[in-house]
N, C-alpha and C positions, 0 to 999 in steps of 0.2 A: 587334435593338435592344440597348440598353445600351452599355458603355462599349467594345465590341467594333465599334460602329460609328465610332467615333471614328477619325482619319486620322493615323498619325506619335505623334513624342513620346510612345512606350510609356513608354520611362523616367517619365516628369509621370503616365503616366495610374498606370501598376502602382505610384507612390508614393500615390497617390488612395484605387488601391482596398485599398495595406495599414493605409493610418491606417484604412480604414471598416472590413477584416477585423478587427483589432486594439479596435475599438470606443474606439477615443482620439484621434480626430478633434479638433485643439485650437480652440479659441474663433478665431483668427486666423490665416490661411492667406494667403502672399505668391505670386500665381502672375507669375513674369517671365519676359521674353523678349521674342524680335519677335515686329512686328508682323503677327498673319493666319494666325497656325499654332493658334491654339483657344485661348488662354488663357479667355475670355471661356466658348466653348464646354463647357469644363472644367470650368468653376465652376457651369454650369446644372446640368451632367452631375452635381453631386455632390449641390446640392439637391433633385434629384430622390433620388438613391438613400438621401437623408437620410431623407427621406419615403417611400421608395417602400413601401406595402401589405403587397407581396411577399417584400420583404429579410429573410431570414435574419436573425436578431442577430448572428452573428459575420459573415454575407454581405456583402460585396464590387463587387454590381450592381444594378443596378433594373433593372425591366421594362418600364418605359415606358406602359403599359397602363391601368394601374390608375389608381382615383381617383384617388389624391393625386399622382401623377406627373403626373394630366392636368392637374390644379388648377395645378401649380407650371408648367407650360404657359402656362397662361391666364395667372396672373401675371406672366410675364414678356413676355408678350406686352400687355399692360395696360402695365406701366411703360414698354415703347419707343414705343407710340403717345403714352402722359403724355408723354415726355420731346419726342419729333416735335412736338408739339400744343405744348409751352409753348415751345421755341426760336421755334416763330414768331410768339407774342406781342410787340411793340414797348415795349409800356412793360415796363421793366424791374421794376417793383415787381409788379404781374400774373404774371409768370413763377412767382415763387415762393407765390402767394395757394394754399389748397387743398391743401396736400400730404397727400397720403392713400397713406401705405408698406402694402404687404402683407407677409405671412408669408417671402415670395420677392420680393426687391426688389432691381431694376436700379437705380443711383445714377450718371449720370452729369453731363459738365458741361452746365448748359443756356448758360451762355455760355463764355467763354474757361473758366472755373471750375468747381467742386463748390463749392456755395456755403452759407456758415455756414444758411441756411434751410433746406437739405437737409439738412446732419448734425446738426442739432439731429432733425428731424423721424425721421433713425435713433436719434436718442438716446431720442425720447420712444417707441419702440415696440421696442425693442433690451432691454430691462428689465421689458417686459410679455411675459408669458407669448402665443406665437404663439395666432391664433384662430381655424384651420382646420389645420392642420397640425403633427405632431408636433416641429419644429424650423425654426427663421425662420433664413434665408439673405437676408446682406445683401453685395450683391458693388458693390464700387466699381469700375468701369470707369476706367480713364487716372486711377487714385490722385494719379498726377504732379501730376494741376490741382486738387486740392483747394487749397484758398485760404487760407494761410497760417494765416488766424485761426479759420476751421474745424478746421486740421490741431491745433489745442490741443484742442479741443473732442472729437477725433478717438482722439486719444493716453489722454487720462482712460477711453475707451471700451475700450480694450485694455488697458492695465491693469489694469483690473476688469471683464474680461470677462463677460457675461450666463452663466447656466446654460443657456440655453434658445435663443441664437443663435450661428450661425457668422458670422465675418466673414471675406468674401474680397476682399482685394486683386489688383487687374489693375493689371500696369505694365510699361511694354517695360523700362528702366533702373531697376532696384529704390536704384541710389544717388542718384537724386532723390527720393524719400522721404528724409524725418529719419530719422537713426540711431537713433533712438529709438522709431520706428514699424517699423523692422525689426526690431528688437532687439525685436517684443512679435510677432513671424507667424513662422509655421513655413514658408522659403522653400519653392518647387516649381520650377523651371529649366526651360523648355523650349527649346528649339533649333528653326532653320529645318526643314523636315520634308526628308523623301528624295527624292532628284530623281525617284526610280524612282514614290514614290507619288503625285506632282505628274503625272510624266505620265501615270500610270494615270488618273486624275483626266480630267486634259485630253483624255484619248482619251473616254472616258466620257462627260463631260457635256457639253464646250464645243467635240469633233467635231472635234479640230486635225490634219488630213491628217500622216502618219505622217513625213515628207521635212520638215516643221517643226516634229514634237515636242519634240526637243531643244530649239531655241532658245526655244520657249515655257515650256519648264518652266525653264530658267533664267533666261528675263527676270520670272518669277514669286516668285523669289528665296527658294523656301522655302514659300511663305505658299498657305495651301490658299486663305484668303479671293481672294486675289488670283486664282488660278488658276480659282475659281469664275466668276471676276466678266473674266476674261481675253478678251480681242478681237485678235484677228493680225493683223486688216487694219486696224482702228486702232492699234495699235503700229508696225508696218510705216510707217502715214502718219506719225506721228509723228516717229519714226526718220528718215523721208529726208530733211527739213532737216538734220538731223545733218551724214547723208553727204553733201549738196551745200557743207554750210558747209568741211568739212575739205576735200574735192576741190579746193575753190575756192582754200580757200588753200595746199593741199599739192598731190600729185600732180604734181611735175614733179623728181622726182629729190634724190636730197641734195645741198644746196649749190647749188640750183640757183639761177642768177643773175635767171630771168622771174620778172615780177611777176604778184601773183597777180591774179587778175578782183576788182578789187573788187566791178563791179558786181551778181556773181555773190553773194557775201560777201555784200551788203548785202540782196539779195532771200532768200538762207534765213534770214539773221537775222528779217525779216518775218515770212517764213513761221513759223519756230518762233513766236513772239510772236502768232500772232493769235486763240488760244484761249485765251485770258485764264485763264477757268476750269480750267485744263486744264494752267496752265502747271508745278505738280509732278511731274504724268506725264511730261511733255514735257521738263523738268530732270532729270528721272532717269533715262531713257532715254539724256541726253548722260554725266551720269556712269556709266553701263552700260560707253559707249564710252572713255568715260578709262580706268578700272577694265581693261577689256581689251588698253591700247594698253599700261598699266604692265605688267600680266603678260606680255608678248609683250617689254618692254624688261627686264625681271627673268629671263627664263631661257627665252621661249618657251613658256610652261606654255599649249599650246590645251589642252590638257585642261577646265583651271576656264574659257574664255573663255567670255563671256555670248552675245557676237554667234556663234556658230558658222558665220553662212551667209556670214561676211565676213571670213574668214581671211586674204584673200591681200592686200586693202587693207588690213588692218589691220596685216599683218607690212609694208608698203612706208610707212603712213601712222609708224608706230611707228619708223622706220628715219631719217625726215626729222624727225621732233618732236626726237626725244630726250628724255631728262629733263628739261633746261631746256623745253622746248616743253609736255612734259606738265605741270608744274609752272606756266606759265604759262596753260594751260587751265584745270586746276585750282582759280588764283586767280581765273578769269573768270569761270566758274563757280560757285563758290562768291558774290561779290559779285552776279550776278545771282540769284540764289536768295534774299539777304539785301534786295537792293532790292524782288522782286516782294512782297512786306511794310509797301512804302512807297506813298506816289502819287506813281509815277517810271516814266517809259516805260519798259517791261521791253523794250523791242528797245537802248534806250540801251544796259545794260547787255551785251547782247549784239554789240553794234557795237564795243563798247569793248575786248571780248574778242578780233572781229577785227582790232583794230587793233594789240591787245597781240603776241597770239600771228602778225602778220607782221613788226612790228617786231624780235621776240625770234629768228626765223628769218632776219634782214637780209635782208628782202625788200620794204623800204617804197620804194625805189626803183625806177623803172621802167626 
């Protein structure tokens, strides 16, 4: 147990555990980075050893065991059903009715937001002395959507820090926060984690046959959450609209004069599109394949490629794009990503990218 069980990002944790060695742990604490590699997981990790029974005064770990470690358990296990339980509320004014912050308190958005009823409701307990535990941890999850007029309400908080609580801020891009709210946290930096510990991982818990660890731990892109939560033959399904849509319109040589199958075109653009819910996976999975067609037209680098089991269409696919071809991908892509946001048929968008990217290849004639 403790901070040794943690995955990656040594550098965030051993900065963790010198502020706790050091006994100067500052009132505001900025952990950034992407998405899925423990920022979140880090901030529990500290409120725990804040608290933990067991800790040494100059100590550096918690134990997990003990009361207060179990308590700060409980509590945050408390705040994520609160927060579960109030998104599914409809009226908007109910959502925020009742807030009741503990010692260890998870602060997220219950709608698009962190909303001024939430950080008042840290303000009024952030200045009271904690009531089970010897220091109150308050972690803002996604800081980014605190709500403009919270984030005033937010800023006076750090400034005049409490005696008696830490504040931890979670945010992939620490420059969407105000300068002025960095300017008051002591940044923590983490990075995508190691491929090598993604597939340890993958092998471990989610059993990915050795012949596709690779491409699993890089379609995972770093992020332990992701790799947790990882499915092969769901990415696989997702993935083959991909490669029917490029076949369709590629795969006949550079400069080749045939036209491509629209009919073919038209039926994976469907297929991608018909998981509505789904459709970011299914988006990022296409930019996966952008991403590797650019590295292959930059220098050949297989090394970094995502696809690994799809080398040899990807060096022919990358041969007939080009840059203008990937560049017009790119834009297709991009717009449908921006549309699936709107109430706008998300195959439109995708149609329109077949249409782009065979015009840009002068292949619109038969």
């Amino acid at each position: 147990m403790g901070f040794a069980s943690f995955l990656g990002n040594s550098g965030a944790v051993n900065a963790v555990r010198d502020l706790l060695a050091s006994g100067r742990v500052p009132g505001a604490l900025l952990f950034s980075g992407p998405d899925g590699v423990g920022k979140k997981t880090l901030a529990f990790m500290l409120a725990k050893a804040l608290n933990c029974e067991r800790r040494e005064p100059a100590g550096n770990d918690f134990c997990g065991e003990c009361a207060a470690c179990r308590k700060v358990e409980g509590m945050f296990a408390a705040a994520r059903d609160d927060l579960t339980w109030r998104r599914e509320i409809k009226d908007a004014q109910r959502r925020v009715e009742g807030l009741v912050y503990f010692d260890v308190q998870l602060v997220e958005p219950i709608t698009r937001y962190i909303l001024m009823e939430q950080v008042r409701e840290v303000r009024n307990v952030a200045y009271a002395r904690p009531f089970e535990l010897p220091r109150r941890v308050l972690i803002f999850d996604q800081a980014q959507a605190i709500h403009w007029q919270a984030a005033d309400l937010l800023l006076k908080m750090l400034e005049e820090p409490p005696d008696t609580t830490t504040f931890v801020l979670v945010c992939p891009n620490p420059h969407e926060l105000r300068p002025t709210i960095r300017s008051r946290c002591l940044r923590v930096q983490f990075v995508q984690v190691e491929e090598s510990v993604v597939s340890d991982l993958l092998e471990r818990e989610r059993q990915v046959p050795k012949a596709k660890r690779l491409l699993a731990a890089r379609a995972t892109a770093g992020s332990v959450s992701r790799a947790r939560a990882f499915n092969l033959a769901d990415f696989e399904r997702r993935r083959q609209p991909w490669l029917d849509f490029l076949g369709s319109a590629l795969g006949r040589g550079p400069r080749s004069e045939v036209a491509p199958d629209w009919k073919a075109l038209f039926e994976s653009t469907r297929a991608l599109t018909e998981d509505r819910k789904g459709l970011d996976e299914t988006l990022r999975i296409g930019y996966t394949l952008l991403r590797d067609l650019l590295l292959i037209l930059e220098g050949g680098r297989e090394s970094e490629l995502v696809n690994v089991d799809l080398v040899d269409r990807l060096n022919s696919w990358a041969s007939e794009l080009g840059l203008a071809g990937v560049e017009t991908m790119k834009a297709g892509l991009d717009q449908a990503y921006r549309l699936q946001t709107r109430n706008v048929s998300q195959q439109l968008g995708l149609d329109a990218l077949a249409v782009d990217l065979v015009a840009a290849l002068g292949r619109e004639e038969v």
